[in-house]
VEXKOL-855065 format. One record per residue (C-alpha): x negated, y negated, z; residue in three letters. Coordinates in steps of 0.25 Angstrom, whole numbers, padded with zeros to 4 digits, always signed. Each point is the difference from the previous one (the first is absolute). Example, Ala and Ser with C-alpha at 12.3 -4.5 7.8 and 13.67 -1.06 7.14 Angstrom:
// residues 2
-0049+0018+0031ala-0006-0014-0002ser
// end
This chain:
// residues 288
-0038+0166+0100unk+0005+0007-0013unk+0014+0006+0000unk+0005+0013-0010unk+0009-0008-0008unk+0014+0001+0000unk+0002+0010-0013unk-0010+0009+0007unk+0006+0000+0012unk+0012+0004-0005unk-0005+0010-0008unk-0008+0006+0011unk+0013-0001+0009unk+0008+0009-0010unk-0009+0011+0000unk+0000+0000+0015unk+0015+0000+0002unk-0002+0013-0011unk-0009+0006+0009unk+0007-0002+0012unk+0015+0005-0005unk-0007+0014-0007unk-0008+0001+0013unk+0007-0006+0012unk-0012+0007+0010unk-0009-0009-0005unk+0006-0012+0005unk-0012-0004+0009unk-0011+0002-0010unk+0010-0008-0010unk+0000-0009+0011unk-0016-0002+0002unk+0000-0001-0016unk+0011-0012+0000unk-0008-0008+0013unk-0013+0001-0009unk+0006-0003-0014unk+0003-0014+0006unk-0014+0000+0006unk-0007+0004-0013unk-0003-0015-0005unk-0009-0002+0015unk-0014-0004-0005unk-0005+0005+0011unk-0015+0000+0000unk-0007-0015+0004unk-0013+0001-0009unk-0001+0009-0015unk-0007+0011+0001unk-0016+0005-0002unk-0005+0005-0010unk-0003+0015+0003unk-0013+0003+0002unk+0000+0017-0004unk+0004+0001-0015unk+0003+0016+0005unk+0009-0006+0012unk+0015-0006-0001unk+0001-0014+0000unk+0005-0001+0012unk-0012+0009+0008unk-0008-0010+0011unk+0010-0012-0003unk+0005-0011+0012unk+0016-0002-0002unk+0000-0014+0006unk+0016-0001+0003unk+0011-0006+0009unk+0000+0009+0011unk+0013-0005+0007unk+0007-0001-0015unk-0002+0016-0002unk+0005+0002+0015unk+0014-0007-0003unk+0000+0008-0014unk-0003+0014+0009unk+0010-0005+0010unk+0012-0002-0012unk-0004+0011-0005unk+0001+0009+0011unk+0014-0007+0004unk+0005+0004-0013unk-0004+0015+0001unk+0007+0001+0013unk+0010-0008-0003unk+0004+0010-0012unk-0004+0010+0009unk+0011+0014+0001unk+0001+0007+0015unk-0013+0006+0002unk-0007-0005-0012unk-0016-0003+0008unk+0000-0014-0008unk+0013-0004+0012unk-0015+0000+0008unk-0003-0013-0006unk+0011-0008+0007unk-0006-0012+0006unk-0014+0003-0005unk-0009-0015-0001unk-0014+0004-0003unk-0009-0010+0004unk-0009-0006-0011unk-0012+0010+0006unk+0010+0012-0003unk+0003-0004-0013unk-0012-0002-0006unk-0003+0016+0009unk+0011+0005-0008unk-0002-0007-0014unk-0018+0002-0001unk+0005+0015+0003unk+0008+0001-0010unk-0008-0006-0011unk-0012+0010+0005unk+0011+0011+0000unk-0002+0002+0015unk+0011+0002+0008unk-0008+0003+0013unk+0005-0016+0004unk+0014+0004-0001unk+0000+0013+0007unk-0006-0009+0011unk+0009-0011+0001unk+0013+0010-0001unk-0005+0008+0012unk-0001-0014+0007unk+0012-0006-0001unk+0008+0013-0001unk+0004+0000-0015unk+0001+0011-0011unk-0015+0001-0005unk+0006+0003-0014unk+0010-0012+0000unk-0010-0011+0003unk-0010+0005-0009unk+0010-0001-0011unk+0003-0014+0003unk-0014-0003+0000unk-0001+0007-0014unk+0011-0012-0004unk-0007-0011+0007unk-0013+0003-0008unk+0006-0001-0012unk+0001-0015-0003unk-0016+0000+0005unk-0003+0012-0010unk+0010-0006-0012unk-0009-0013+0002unk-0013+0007-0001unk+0004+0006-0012unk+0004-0011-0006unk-0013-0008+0001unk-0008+0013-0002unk+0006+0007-0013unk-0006-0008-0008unk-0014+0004+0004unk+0003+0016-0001unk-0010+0005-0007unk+0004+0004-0016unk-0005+0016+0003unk+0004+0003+0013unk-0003+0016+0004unk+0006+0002+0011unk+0014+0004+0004unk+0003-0010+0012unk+0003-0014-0003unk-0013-0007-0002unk+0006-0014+0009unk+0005+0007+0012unk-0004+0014-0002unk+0014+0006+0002unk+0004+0013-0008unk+0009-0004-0012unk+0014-0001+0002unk+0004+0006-0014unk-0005-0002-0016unk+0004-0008-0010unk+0001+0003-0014unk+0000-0013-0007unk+0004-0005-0013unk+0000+0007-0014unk-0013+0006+0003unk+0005+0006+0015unk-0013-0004+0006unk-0003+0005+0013unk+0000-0008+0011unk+0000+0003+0015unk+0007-0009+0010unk-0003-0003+0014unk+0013-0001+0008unk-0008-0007+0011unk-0007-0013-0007unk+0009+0003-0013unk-0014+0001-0008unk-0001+0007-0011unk-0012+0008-0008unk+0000+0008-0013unk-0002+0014+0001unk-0003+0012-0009unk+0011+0010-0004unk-0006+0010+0002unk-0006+0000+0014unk+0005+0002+0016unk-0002-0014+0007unk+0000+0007+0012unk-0011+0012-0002unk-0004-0004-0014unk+0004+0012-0007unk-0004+0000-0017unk+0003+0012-0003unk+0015+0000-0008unk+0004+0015+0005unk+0002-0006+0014unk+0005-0012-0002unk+0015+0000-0004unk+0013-0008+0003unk+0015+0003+0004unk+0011-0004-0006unk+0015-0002+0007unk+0012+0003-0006unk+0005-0013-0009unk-0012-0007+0002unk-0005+0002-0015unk-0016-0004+0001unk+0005-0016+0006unk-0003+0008+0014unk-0009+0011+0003unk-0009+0006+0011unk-0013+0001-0004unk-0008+0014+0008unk-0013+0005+0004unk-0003+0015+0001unk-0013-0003+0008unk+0002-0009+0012unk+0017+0002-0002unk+0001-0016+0000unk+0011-0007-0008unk+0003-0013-0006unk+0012-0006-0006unk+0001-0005-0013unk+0009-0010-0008unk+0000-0008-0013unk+0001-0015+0000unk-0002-0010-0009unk-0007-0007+0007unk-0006-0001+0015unk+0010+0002+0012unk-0001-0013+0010unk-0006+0006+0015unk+0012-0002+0008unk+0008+0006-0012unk-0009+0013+0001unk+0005+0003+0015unk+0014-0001-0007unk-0002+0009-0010unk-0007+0009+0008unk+0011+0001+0009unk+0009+0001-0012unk-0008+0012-0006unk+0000+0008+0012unk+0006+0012-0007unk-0013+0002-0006unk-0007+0002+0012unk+0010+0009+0005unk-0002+0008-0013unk-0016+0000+0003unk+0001+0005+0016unk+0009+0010-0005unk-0011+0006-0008unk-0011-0002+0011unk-0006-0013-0007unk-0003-0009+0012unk-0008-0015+0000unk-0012-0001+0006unk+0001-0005+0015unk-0014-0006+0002unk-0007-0011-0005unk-0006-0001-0012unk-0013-0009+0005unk-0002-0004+0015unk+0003-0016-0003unk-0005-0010+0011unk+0008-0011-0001unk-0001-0011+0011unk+0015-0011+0003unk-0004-0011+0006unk+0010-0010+0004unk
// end
């Protein structure tokens, strides 16, 4: 079992103490991030993955996740300790006190997720008498050492022209772009799997808009062009955009999601949105 090393612990550590001191009512989701920053080096899966079938599908479309059924369930059960541990008076993740999925639940929970369902979660909260919302946001966490593994065995495999605008592993709509390098190439990341896929400039990921007279980009005061909203007139969609040298590391991507969160602010304010369904119906099959 792999571990983050030390460094990148403490690395990650200092951003999250950032976070939680600028914004102290995110102490539960900090909380959920920190429980599965410690669960990131959890090879999960028990066999590698097929090779797909559908070049025009994701990666992940038809696949059998052969995993540890009881392991997920004790990572879902620290994690929903952690949220209601940090939980403030009336915040719904205090529902999650005492929760211990079984390994069936687990898996419920997870597969959903990964299809970008959360019909199991809205079931099994009305159950047991949880907040819907809460326990679909710890399985959210859960599933993320399951999708960062995918990712990792599947990137390589990403097709070099991918046209779409959902992540060609798991599907999921991208999390932001990256400009990379001294060329600022474009490339979309996936903040579930932490894939990644290059992309035109100029083109919607989300309704494919070309045409340069709808496509445009806000920019925050004191940002320069490091960090920008990128906008679409047609479907009103938004995407934000940073420079880097080089890729991001998928956990580090929920960080600095979280840590640009003024951008998204910036882009509801002018009645830009994200998309809320799934890009493709993915079928994904957990097995434990």
């Amino acid at each position: 079992m792999r571990r983050p090393d030390a460094g990148i612990q403490r690395h990650m550590e200092t951003r999250l103490a950032a976070l939680e001191h600028r914004s102290p009512e995110w102490r539960s989701l900090l909380a959920l991030l920190r429980a599965t920053a410690h669960a990131q080096g959890d090879l999960m899966l028990r066999a590698p993955l097929a090779v797909a079938v559908d070049p025009d599908a994701p990666l992940l479309q038809g696949q059998a996740l052969h995993m540890d059924t009881e392991r997920l369930a004790r990572l879902m059960h620290r994690l929903a300790h952690a949220a209601a541990a940090d939980a403030e008076p009336g915040d719904p993740t205090a529902s999650l006190a005492g929760y211990r999925p079984s390994g069936r639940d687990a898996v419920r929970l997870v597969e959903g997720v990964v299809r970008q369902d959360r019909s199991a979660a809205d079931e099994l909260a009305a159950a047991v008498g949880m907040v819907p919302e809460a326990l679909a946001i710890v399985a959210q966490f859960a599933a993320l050492p399951l999708l960062h593994t995918c990712g990792r065995q599947l990137q390589d495999r990403v097709p070099a022209h991918w046209p779409r605008g959902y992540c060609p592993i798991c599907a999921g709509w991208p999390i932001l772009a990256e400009l990379r390098g001294l060329d600022r190439s474009r490339w979309l990341r996936c903040g579930r799997c932490g894939g990644a896929w290059q992309f035109p400039w100029l083109r919607c990921p989300f309704c494919g808009e070309t045409r340069h007279e709808r496509l445009g980009s806000l920019v925050p005061e004191q940002q320069l062009e490091t960090r920008k909203i990128e906008t679409c007139a047609s479907c009103r969609g938004y995407l934000k955009s940073v420079t880097t040298l080089q890729a991001t590391p998928p956990f580090e991507l929920l960080l600095l999601d979280l840590e640009t969160v003024e951008l998204d602010l910036v882009a509801v304010d002018g009645g830009y949105a994200r998309p809320q369904e799934p890009g493709y119906p993915l079928v994904v099959r957990i097995t434990g």
